[in-house]
N, C-alpha and C positions, 0 to 999 in steps of 0.2 A: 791392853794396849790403849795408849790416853789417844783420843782424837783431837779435834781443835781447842786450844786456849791460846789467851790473849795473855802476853806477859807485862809486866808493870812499863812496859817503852810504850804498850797500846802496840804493838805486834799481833797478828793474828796466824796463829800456826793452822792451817788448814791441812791437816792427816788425812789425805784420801785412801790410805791402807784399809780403815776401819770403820770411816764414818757413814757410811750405807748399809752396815749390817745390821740387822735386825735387832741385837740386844744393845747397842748404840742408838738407833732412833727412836726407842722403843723408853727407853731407860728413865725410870722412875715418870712413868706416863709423859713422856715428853711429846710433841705432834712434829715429830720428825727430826731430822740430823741435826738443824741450826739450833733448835730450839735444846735440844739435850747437851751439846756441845757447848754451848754459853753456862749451859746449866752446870754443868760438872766444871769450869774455869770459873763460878761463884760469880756471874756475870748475870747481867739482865735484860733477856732476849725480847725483843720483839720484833711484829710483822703487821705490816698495815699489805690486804690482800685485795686483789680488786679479780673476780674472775667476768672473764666473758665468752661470746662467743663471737670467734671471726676469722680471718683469713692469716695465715701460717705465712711468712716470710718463702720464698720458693726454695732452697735452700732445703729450709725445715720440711716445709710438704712433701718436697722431695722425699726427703727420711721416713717419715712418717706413712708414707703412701696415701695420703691426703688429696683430695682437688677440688675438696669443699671447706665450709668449716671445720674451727677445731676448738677445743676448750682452751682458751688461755687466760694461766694465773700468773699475774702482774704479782709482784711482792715487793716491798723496800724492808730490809732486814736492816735493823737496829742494834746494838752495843748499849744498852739505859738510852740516852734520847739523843744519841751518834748515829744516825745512818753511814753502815760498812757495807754496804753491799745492795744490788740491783739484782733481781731476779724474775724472769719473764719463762713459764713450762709450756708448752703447747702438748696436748694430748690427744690424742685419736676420738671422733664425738662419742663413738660407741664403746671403747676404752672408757672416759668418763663416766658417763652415763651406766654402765655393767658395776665398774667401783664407785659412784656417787660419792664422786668428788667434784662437784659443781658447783660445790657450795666452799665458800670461807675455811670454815672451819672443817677439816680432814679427819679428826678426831688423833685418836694415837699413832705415833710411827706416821703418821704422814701419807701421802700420796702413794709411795711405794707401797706401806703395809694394805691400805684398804687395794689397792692393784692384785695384791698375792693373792688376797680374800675373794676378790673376784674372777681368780684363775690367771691370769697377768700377773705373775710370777718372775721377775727381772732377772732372776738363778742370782750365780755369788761374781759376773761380770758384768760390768759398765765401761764405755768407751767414753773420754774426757780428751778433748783438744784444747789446748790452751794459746791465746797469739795475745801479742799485746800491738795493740791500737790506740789513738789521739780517740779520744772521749770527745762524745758530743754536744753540743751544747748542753743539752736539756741532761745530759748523764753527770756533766759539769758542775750543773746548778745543784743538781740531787745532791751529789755527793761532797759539795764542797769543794770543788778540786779549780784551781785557776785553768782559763781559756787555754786550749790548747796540750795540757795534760795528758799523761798518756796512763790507759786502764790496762787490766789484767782482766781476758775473756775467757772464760770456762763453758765449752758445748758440750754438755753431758749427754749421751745417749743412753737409752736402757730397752733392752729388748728380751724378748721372752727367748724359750731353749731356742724354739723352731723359729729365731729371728726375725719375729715382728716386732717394729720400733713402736713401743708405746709411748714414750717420752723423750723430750726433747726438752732440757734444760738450759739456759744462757744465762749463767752469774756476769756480771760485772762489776767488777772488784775496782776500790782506788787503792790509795797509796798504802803501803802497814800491811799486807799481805806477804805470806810466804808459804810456798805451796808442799808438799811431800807428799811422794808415792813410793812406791816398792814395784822392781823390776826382777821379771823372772833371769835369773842367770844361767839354767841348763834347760 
């Protein structure tokens, strides 16, 4: 089953059926879902990553069961030298720290796979909220988009069986997005 590709309008089909699964983020050593996904659309991914350590929006903390820091990886995901996309993960310290993911570079599969590795295990469900919002300045300038604009927000959760949120992901997407899932019907 094909996950994301960009078709020749600059459309970005983002397939959340598939794109978290392990032989998808995995896929011909790619470091995770964006990266493998651009890859197989014959496209040229990049990611300029900035991690740190700080304080989790309340919202997030919430989720996460946080009331201190957290690791958070800033990311602006690229299309060749198009920035499509804003991504900001917040992770549990000791969740980081147990998969040594503190650093830049995650190695293969990404975040998720060194998480498995470290027993943070996400199973084969994620919870993904989507709202669309007027973009903020600074999300404006990023992405190119005029004052006032309005984005597409992706809150990704991922938690292990016994329901602990290890991550908290926030895409924000501008314009050329179109999303797809698959809904249980019985």
């Amino acid at each position: 089953m094909v996950s994301n590709r960009i078709d020749e309008s600059g459309l970005i089909l983002r397939d959340a059926r598939t794109r978290y699964t392990t032989g998808q983020r995995e896929q011909n050593g790619a470091h995770g879902a964006f990266d493998a996904e651009l890859r197989r659309s014959g496209r040229s991914p990049g990611t300029e990553v900035t991690v740190s350590l700080g304080a989790a929006p309340a919202d997030v903390a919430e989720l996460l069961g946080a009331d201190g820091d957290v690791v958070v990886r800033a990311r602006e995901m690229f299309d060749g030298d198009r920035i499509i996309q804003l991504v900001t993960t917040y992770i549990p310290s000791d969740v980081a720290e147990a998969a040594d993911i503190e650093q830049a570079d995650t190695g293969v599969g990404g975040i998720i796979s060194r998480m498995k590795e470290a027993g943070f295990d996400q199973g084969d469900t994620a919870t993904e909220d989507i709202e669309l919002r007027t973009a903020t300045l600074e999300e404006s300038t990023r992405l190119g988009l005029p004052d006032g604009a309005d984005v597409l927000t992706i809150s990704h959760v991922g938690a292990t069986a016994d329901g602990r949120v290890v991550e908290v992901t926030q895409h924000v997407l501008g314009k050329g997005w179109k999303l797809r899932y698959a809904v249980p019907l019985a």
